[in-house]
N, C-alpha and C positions, 0 to 999 in steps of 0.2 A: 504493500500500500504506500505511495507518496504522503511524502512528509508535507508536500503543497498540496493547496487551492488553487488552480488557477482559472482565470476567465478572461475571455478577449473583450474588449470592448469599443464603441463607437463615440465622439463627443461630435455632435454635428454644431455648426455656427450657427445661429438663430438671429445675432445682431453681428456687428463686427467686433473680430476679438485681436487683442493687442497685449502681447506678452514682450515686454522691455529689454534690450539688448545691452552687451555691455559699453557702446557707446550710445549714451545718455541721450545723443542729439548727430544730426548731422547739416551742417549747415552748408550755407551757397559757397563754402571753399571748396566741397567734396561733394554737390550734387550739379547735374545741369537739367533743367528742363529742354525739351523738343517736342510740341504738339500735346497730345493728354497723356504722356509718360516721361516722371524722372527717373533720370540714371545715376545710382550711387557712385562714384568713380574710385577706383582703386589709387590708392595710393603710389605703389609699384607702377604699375601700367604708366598713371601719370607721368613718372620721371618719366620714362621711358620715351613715350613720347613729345614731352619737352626737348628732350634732348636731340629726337631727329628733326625736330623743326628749329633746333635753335634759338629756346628761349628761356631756357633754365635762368638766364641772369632779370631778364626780362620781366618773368615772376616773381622773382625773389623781389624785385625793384616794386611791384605792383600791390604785394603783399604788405611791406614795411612802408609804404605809401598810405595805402586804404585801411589798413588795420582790419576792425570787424566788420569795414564794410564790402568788401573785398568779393566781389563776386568771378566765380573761376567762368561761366559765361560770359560775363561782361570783357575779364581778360581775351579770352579766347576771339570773341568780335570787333573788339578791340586792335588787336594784330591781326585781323581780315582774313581770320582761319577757321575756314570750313568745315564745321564735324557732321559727318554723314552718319547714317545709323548705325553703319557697319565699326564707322571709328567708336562710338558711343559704346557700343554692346561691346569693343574690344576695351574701351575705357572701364567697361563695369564689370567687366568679367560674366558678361549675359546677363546682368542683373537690370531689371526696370519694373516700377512702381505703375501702374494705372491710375492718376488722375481722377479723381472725380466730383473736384470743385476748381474755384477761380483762383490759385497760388498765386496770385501776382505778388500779394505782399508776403508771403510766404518767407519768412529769413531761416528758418530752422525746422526740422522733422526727428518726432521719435520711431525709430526704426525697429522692425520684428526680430525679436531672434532668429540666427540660422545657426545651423552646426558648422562644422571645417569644412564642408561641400556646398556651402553657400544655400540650403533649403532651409525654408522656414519651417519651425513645430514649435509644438507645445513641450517646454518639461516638462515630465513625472514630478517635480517636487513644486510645479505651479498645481497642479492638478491635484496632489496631495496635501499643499497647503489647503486650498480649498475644502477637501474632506477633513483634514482638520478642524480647520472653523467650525463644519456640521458637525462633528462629533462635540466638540466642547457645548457648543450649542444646547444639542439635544439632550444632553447630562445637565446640562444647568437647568432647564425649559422644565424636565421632569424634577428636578429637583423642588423649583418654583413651585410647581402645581401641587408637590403633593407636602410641600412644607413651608408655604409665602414667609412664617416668619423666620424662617432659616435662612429662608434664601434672604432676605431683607439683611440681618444680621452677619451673616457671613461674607455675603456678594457687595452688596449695597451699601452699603458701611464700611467695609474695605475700600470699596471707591473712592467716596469720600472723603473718608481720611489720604487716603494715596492723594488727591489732588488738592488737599487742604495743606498735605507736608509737600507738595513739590517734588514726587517722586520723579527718577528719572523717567517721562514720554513714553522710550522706547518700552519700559520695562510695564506700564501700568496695567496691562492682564494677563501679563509673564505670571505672576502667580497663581492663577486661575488654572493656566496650563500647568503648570507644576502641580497641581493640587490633586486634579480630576484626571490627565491624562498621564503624568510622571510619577503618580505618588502609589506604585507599589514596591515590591519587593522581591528583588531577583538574585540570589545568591547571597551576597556578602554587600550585595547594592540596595542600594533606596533611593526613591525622588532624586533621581536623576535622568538626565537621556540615555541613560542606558538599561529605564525601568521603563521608558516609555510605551504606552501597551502600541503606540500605532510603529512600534520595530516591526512588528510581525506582519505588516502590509508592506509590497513593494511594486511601486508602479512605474511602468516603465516612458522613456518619450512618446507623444504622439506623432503621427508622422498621416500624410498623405498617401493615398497608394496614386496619385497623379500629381501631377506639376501642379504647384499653388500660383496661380496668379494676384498679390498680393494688391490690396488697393490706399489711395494715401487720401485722408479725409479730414477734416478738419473740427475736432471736437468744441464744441459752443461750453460756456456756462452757464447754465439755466439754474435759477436763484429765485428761493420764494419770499419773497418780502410781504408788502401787505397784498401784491399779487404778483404770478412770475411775470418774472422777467430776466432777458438776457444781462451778463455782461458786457459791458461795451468802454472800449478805447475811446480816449479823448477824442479820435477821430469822429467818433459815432459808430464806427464801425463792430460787430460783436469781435468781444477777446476768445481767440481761436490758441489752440492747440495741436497743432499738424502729427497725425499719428497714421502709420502703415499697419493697415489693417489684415487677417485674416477673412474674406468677404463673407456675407451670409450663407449659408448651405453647403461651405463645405465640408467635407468630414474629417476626421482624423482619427487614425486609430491606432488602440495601445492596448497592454495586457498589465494586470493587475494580478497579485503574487501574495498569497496569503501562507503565510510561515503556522502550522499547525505543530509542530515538534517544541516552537518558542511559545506557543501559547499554553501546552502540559505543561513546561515548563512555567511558567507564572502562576497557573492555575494552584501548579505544588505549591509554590511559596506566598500565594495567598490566598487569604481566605475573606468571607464576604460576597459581596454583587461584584459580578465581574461587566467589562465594558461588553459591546457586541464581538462574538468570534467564530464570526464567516463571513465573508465577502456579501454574499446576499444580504447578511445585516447591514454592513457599512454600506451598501449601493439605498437601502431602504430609510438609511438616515441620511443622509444625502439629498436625498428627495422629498424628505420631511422639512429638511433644512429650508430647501431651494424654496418649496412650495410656499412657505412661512414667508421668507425674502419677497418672493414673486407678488403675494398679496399684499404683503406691507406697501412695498412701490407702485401696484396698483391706484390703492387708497393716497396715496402722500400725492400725486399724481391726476389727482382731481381737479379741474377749473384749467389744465393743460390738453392740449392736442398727443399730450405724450401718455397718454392715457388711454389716446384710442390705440397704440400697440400694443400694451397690456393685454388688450381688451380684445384683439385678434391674433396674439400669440400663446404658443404655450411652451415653459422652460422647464427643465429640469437640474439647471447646474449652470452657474455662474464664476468666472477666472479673471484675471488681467483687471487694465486698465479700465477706472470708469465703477469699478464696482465698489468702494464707496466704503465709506466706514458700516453702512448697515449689513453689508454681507463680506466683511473681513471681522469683524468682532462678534460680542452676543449685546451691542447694544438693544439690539428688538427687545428683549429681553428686561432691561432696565426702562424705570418712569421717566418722560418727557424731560423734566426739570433735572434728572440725573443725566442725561444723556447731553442737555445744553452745555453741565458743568463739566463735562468731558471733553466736548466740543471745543468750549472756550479756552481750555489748560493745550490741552496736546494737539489743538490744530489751530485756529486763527477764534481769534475772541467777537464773536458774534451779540455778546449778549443776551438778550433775550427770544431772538429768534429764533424759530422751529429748527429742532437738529435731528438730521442734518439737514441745512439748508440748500446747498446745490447739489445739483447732478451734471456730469459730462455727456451729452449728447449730441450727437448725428442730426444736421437737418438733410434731409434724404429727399430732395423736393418738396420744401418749408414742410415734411412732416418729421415729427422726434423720434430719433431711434434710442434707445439706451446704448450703451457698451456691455461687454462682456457674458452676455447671455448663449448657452447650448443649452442640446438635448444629450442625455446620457442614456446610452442604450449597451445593455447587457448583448453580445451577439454568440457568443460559443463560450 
């Protein structure tokens, strides 16, 4: 008999999803626009052909000139040098983005992850943060319900004080995870990552079985004041976010690795309620999770057009960029007036306005998309 679990699995895009690469930005020194596609540009490549056109000195003069305003277009039109497609796609190593708004004022993009072969996926440990969060979630949700003033006392109250003493940001439901998800006992170990009951799940990258054609869109700030409204530049223009997306529908798929030999083992060295241990359970809170999420932004989402997606979609699982402090913590969980004073310590001090107060979204022909929403589909 296998010491594993395992099951294949589906996460299809339902909105567009945006998982963060390790450069942060990429701006008009190392992309060019041509028609409704940008071209990342390799760094490599570039010398490269700087140097058979003869203008390594050229650049360098153009750079220490413009500083950040420095656009590797403008150079290039500038010395009356023509890049054809073919030179582009050799610039970028076949890399190009689809377009599908007005980049003019465009100065900078957050780009998707790819591997060492230049395709985009999802990690396993974005994917797994995610079921994290639903797991913590769902332990505390039942906790609430079946003891409010525990939970009150233990959750709520910790809060508080944590941001009454100024604890470190990073760390303010570090505890929470150490408590419920880290606090058994495994050998000669305790609460620590090495008691962690989610060791015994392992999930692997997602990946495309076809070429992703990645698209670059421009995320809004929709903000609810006394009614929403956009962010917007002194310009008047809305404050945009340029991010390279995953498009809607596509799929991707990965397998998920359930350790049955680690979980006897915890099982021996504790005793009491144990978490869920089999994958069918963690895929069933996950979906409890999601569902929770889905309805909360539903409702929050009232008196907006972004409301009719809700209202014609349906989620299962929520990753990346856009997805908000309501589905990365267990605020849903915590009262309005607890969730402000979270809001105002470890993100931007709102006051007394609804928290969370914005959302990043897509206008997709002036209609609201959210970010970060799939379907999670169990397939073998």
């Amino acid at each position: 008999m296998s010491i594993f679990e395992n099951r294949k699995l589906k996460l299809t895009a339902k909105s567009p999803l945006h998982i963060g690469s390790v450069e942060q930005r990429i701006t008009r020194f190392e992309f060019i626009q041509q028609g409704q596609y940008i071209y990342p540009i390799s760094e490599d490549k570039l010398s490269v052909f700087l140097q058979k056109k003869n203008l390594i000195s050229h650049y360098v003069s153009a750079v220490e000139r413009d500083g950040n305003k420095f656009s590797l277009a403008d150079f290039f039109k500038n010395k009356a040098v023509s890049l054809k497609i073919e030179d582009l796609e050799a610039l970028s190593n076949g890399r190009k983005i689809k377009l599908l708004d007005d980049a003019s004022r465009m100065q900078d993009f957050k780009p998707f992850i790819r591997d060492g072969f230049g395709a985009p996926y999802m990690p396993g440990t974005s994917i797994k943060g995610a079921i994290r969060t639903a797991l913590l979630y769902n332990v505390l949700k039942a906790y609430k319900d079946t003891n409010p003033a525990g939970f009150k006392t233990t959750v709520e109250d910790r809060i508080i004080n944590d941001v009454a003493n100024r604890v470190n940001k990073r760390w303010l439901f570090q505890w929470a995870n150490e408590k419920w998800l880290e606090g058994f006992v495994l050998g000669n170990k305790n609460k620590s990552p090495n008691t962690d009951w989610l060791r015994m799940l392992h999930i692997s990258d997602a990946y495309s079985s076809s070429n992703i054609d990645t698209i670059l869109i421009p995320a809004n700030i929709l903000k609810k004041e006394n009614k929403w409204t956009y962010k917007k530049e002194y310009s008047g223009q809305n404050t945009s976010i340029w991010v390279e997306c995953i498009p809607e529908n596509t799929v991707l798929e990965f397998e998920a690795v359930w350790d049955k030999k680690l979980l006897e083992d915890f099982k021996r060295c504790n005793s009491g309620p144990m978490l869920p241990d089999n994958l069918d359970a963690i895929f069933d809170i996950v979906t409890y999770w999601s569902n929770d999420v889905f309805t909360f932004e539903k409702g929050v989402s009232s008196g907006h057009n972004l409301q009719n997606w809700y209202k014609n979609n349906t989620s299962t699982f929520r990753v990346g960029f856009g997805s908000g402090m309501i589905s990365t913590t267990i605020a849903m969980l915590l009262p309005e007036d607890l969730r402000k004073k979270v809001r105002n310590y470890a993100g931007l001090n709102r006051g007394n306005d609804i928290a969370p107060k914005s959302r990043r979204i897509w206008l997709k022909n002036n209609n609201a998309v959210p970010f970060g929403w799939a379907v999670l589909e169990v397939v073998a």
